[in-house]
C-alpha positions as semicolon CSV with decimal commas, in nm:
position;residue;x (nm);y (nm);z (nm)
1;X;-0,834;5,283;6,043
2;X;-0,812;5,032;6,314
3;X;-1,115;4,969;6,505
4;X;-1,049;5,102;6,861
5;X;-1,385;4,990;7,028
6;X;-1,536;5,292;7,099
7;X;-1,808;5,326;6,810
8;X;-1,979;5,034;6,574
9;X;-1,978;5,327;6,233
10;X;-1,911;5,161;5,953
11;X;-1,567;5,320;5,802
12;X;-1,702;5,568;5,552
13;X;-1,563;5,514;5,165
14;X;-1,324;5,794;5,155
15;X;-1,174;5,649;5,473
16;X;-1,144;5,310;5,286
17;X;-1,047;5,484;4,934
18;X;-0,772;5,681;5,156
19;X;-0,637;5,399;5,329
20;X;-0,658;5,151;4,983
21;X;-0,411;5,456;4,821
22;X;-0,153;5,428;5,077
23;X;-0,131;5,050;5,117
24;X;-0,087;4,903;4,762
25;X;-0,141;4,509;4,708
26;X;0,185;4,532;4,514
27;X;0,431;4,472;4,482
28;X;0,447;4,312;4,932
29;X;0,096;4,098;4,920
30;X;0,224;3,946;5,297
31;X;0,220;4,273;5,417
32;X;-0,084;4,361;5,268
33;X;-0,275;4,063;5,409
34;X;-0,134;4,112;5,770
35;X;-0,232;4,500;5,775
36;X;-0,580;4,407;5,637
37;X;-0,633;4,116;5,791
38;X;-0,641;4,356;6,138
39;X;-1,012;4,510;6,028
40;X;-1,344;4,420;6,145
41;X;-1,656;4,408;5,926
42;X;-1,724;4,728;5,953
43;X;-1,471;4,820;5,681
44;X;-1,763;4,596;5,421
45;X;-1,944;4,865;5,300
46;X;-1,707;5,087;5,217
47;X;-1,504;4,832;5,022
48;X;-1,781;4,706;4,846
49;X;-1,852;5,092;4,714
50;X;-1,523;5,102;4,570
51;X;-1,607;4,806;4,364
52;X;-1,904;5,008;4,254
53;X;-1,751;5,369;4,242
54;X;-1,333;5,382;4,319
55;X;-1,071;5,332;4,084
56;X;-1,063;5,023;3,871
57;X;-0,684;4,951;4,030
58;X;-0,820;4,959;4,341
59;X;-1,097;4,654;4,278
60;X;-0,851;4,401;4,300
61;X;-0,739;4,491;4,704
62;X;-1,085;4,573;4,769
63;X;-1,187;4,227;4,665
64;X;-0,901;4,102;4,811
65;X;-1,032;4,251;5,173
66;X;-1,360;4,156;5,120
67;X;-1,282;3,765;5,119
68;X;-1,099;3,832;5,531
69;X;-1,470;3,861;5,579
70;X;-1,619;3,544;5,399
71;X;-1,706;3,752;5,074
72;X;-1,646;3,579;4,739
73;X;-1,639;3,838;4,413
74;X;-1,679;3,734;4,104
75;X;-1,673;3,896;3,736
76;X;-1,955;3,825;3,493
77;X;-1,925;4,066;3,108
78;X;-1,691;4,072;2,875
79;X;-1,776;4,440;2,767
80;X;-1,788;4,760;2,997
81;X;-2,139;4,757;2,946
82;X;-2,247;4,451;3,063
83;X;-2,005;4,389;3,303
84;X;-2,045;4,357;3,694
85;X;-1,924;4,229;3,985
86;X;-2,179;3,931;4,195
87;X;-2,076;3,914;4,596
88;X;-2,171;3,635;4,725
89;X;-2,160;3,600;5,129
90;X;-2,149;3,287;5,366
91;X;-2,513;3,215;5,301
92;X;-2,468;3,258;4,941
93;X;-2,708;3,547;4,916
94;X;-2,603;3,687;4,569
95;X;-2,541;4,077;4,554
96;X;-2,453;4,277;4,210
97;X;-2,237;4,583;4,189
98;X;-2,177;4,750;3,923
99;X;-1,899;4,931;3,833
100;X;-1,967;5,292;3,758
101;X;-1,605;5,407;3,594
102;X;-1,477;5,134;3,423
103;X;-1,322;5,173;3,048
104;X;-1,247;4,946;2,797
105;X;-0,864;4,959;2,863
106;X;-0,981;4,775;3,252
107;X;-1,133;4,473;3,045
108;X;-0,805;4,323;2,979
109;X;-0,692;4,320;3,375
110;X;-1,028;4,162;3,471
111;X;-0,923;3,804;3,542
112;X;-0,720;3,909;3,823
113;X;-1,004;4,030;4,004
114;X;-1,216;3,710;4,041
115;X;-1,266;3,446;4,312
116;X;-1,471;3,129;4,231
117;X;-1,808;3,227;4,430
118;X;-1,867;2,804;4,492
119;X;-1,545;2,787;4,690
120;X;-1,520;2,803;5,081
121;X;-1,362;3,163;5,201
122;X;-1,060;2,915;5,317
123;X;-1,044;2,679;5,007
124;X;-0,735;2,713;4,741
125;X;-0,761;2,749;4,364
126;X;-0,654;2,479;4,200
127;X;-0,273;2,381;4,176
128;X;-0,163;2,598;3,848
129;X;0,183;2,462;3,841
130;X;0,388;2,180;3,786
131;X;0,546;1,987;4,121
132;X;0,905;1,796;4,145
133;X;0,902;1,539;4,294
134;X;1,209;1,251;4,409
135;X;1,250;0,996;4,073
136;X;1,196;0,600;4,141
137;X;1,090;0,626;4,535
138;X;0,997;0,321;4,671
139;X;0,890;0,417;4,976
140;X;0,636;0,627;5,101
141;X;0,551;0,952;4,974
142;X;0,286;1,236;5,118
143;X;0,228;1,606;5,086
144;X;0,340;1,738;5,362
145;X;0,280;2,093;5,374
146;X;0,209;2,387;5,161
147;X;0,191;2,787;5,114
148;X;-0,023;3,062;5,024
149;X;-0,289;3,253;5,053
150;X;-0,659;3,161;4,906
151;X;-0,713;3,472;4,755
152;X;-0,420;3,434;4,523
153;X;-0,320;3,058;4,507
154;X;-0,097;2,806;4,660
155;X;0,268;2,951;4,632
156;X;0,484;2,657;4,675
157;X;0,406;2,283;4,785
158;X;0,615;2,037;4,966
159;X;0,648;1,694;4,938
160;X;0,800;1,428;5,152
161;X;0,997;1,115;5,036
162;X;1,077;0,809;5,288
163;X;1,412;0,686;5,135
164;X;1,621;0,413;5,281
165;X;1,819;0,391;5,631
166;X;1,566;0,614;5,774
167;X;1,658;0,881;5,556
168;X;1,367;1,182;5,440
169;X;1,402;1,413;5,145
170;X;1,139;1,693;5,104
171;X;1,115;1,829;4,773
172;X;0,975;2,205;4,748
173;X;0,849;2,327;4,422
174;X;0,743;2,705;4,386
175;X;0,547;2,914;4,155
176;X;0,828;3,166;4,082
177;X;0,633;3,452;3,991
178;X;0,384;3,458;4,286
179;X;0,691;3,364;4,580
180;X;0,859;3,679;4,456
181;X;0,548;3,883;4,491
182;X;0,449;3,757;4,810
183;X;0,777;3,838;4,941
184;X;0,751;4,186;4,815
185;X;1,004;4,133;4,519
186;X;0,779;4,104;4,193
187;X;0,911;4,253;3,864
188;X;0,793;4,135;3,519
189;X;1,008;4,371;3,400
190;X;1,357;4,299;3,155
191;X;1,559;4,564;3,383
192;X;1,868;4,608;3,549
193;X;1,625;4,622;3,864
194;X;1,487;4,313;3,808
195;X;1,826;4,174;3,771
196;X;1,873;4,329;4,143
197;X;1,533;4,165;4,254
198;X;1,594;3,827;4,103
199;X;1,919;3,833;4,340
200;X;1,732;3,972;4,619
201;X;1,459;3,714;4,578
202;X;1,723;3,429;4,551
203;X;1,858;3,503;4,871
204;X;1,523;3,495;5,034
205;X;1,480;3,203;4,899
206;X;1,809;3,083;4,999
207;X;1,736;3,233;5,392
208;X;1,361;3,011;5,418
209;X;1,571;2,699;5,341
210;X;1,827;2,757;5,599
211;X;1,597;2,823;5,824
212;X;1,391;2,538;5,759
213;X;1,719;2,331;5,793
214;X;1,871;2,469;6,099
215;X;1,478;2,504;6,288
216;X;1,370;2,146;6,188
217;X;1,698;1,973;6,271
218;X;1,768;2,072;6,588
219;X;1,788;1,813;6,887
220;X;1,551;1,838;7,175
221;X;1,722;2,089;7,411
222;X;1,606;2,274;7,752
223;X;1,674;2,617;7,943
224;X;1,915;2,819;7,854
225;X;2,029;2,588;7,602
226;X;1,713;2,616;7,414
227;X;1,702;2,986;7,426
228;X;2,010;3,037;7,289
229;X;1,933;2,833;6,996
230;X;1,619;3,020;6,924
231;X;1,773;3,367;6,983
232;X;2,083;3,228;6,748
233;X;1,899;3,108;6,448
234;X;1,818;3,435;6,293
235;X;2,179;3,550;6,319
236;X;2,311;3,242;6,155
237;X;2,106;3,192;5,908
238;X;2,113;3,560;5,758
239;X;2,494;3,508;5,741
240;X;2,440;3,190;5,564
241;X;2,174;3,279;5,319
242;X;2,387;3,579;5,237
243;X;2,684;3,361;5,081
244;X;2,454;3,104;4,880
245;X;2,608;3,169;4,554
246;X;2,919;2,986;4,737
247;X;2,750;2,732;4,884
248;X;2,857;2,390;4,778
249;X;2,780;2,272;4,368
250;X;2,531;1,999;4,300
251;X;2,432;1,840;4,014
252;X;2,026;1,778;4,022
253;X;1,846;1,599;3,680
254;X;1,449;1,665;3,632
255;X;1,398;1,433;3,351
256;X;1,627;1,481;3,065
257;X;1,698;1,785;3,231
258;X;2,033;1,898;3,392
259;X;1,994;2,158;3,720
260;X;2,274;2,306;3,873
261;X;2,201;2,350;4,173
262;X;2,387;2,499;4,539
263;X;2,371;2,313;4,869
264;X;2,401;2,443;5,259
265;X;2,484;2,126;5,511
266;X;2,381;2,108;5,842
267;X;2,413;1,855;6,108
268;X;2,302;1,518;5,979
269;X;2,143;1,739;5,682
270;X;2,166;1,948;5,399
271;X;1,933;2,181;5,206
272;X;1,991;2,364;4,829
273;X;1,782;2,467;4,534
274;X;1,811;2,548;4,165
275;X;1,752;2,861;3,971
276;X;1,706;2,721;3,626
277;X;1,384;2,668;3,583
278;X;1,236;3,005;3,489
279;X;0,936;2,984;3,624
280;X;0,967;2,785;3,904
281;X;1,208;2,761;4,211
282;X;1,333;2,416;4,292
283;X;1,417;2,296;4,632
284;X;1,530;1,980;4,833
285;X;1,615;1,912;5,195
286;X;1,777;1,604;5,325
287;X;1,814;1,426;5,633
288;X;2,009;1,120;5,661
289;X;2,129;1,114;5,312
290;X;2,458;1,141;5,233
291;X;2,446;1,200;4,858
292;X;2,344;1,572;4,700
293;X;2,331;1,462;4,344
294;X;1,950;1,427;4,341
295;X;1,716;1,278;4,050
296;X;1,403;1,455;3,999
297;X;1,062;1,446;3,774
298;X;0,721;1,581;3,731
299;X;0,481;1,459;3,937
300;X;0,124;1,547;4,019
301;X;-0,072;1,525;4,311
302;X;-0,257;1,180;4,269
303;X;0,122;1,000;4,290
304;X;0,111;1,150;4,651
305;X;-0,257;1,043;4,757
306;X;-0,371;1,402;4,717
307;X;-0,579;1,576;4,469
308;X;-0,433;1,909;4,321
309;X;-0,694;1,962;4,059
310;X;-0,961;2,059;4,268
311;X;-1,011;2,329;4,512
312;X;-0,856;2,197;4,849
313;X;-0,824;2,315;5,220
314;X;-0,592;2,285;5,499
315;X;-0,817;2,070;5,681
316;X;-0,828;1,859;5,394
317;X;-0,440;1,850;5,369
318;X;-0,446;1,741;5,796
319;X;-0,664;1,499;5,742
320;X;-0,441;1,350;5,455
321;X;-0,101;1,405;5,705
322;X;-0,243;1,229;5,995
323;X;-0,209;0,904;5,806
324;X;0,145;0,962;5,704
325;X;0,472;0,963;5,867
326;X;0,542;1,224;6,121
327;X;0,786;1,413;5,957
328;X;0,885;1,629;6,273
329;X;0,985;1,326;6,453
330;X;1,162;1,183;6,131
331;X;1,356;1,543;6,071
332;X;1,469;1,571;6,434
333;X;1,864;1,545;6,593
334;X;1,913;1,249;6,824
335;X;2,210;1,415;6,936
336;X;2,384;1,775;6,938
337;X;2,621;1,823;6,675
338;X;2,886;2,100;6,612
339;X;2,683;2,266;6,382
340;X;2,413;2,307;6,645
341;X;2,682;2,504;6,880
342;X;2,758;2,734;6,649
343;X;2,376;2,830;6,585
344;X;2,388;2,912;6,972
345;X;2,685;3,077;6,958
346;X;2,549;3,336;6,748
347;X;2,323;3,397;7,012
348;X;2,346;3,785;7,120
349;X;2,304;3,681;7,445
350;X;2,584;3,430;7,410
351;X;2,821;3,638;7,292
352;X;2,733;3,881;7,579
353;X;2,809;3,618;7,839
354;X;3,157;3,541;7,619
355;X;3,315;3,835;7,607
356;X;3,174;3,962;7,911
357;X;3,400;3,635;8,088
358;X;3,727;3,692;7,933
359;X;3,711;4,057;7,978
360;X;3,632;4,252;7,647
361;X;3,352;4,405;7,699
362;X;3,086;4,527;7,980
363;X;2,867;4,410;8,152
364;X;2,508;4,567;7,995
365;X;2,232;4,284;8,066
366;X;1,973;4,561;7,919
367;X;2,149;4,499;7,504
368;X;2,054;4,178;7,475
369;X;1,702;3,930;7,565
370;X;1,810;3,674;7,853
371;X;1,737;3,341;7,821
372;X;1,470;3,348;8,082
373;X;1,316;3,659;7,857
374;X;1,266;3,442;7,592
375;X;0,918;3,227;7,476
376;X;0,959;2,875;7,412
């Protein structure tokens, strides 16, 4: 259903309907988003009639399409009789569907269909979780960064802390629930599999760290030097993220509250998180500090010059970064370190070149990328 230039038809709604049934929003939302972020308006009608005629599990990825295109939905009823659906477009010309098949069992899944009709298409809800943040920092403090997707909330938040002897430590807090379904592992379910996707999920979690660690860290590097680092981080960190559970033990306190808590060093750094919290995943990277043993609290927005509790954009967020410490420049190696060699070393294209030089293999340029091949 990709639009291939040759005709301006609006998709028709059993094209939509059809391609709605094969790509569910659950339990992968990324993938959903990229795969739906590739249409053009002309998919509008068609997903606005399924609001009005398809399947009532449908609405929510419907809706969910519709707001790629600048379309805000909203619910207004609390009974199948009076309840409808009010689209509101850039302009905010107002337009009412009605939904033709829904039963009272829908009514109880309708607040997951909504999005506030005042907000921009690119604004974020609200914050709807609790942050961590570093306990007792005197020095500065920002938001740095966050994740997620408008239609469904911010995901996870970072925030920076300026300690002493040039040292940073960014503290990531994430809603638990929605980083598991927007890495395609959601299960509210008491299970053995959700046993198996709570360890699945934790090592995802475990590989985004790493690879924030070993990607922000690294020194300033050229040519083939630099391409063997980028072609070698993958490699390394999936065989690092893979062994977290053995990483090295850390005692964290939020509060009155103990965390234990597993920790991956690199270079002049180190990264870990915690798994207690329930509902939330708890995360800290380092840079210059030599201690793991970390004291956290609650914190909320206005402690970091930014305002969580209304709706808030990434311009909004740049705007609040550009007078802040440059964290890139505070995160990065002054000078190659050990640990740095053996991300390039995991290089395919390193290894190629090794064992191609002391004679165990052959010579077959076309297995691997060459440096040159390779994009800064």
């Amino acid at each position: 259903m990709r639009d291939s230039g040759v005709t301006e038809t609006p998709f028709t709604y059993e094209q939509v309907l059809a391609w709605l049934s094969s790509h569910p929003l659950e339990p992968d939302r990324f993938k959903f988003q990229c795969e739906a972020g590739g249409f053009d308006a002309r998919v509008v009608p068609g997903m606005i009639e399924v609001l009005a005629s398809g399947p009532f599990e449908l609405h929510r990825a419907a809706g969910c399409v519709l707001a790629f295109h600048r379309i805000g939905t909203k619910s207004y009823g609390s009974t199948v009789e009076d309840f409808e659906y009010r689209l509101f477009g850039p302009g905010r010309n107002e337009r009412v569907v009605r939904p033709q098949h829904l039963k009272a069992t829908d009514m109880a899944e309708l607040a997951f269909i909504s999005v506030d009709p005042l907000r921009r298409f690119d604004e974020y809800p609200p914050l709807d979780f609790s942050l961590t943040g570093l306990s007792q920092c005197l020095g500065p403090r920002w938001v740095t960064s966050f994740e997620g997707f408008p239609s469904f909330g911010v995901r996870s938040v970072y925030l920076a802390h300026s300690v002493e002897d040039g040292g940073l430590i960014v503290v990531k807090t994430a809603h638990r629930q929605r980083w598991d379904d927007d890495h395609g592992g959601g299960n509210r379910t008491g299970s053995e599999d959700s046993d198996r996707l709570r360890t699945r999920n934790s090592e995802l979690f475990a590989r985004v760290l790493v690879l924030f660690i070993v990607d922000s860290t690294r020194p300033e590097l050229q040519g083939e030097d630099r391409s063997y680092y980028k072609t070698g981080i993958y490699p390394f960190v999936d065989s690092h993220a893979e062994e977290w559970r053995r990483w090295e033990s850390a005692q964290w306190s939020l509060g009155e509250q103990s965390l234990d808590a597993r920790v991956f060093r690199f270079a002049d750094g180190w990264t870990g998180f915690s798994v207690d919290d329930p509902d939330r995943y708890i995360a800290v990277a380092a840079y210059n500090v030599a201690d793991t043993n970390v004291r956290l609290e609650e914190v909320d927005g206005a402690a970091y010059d930014f305002d969580f509790s209304m709706p808030f954009t990434i311009e909004q967020l740049r705007a609040h970064t550009d007078t802040k410490p440059d964290v890139a420049s505070l995160m990065r190696a002054r000078t190659k370190h050990p640990n740095h060699e053996a991300v390039s070393a995991a290089s395919p294209w390193f290894q190629y070149l090794v064992t191609d030089r002391i004679g165990r293999t052959e010579k077959n340029p076309s297995a691997y990328a060459r440096p040159t091949d390779v994009g800064s």
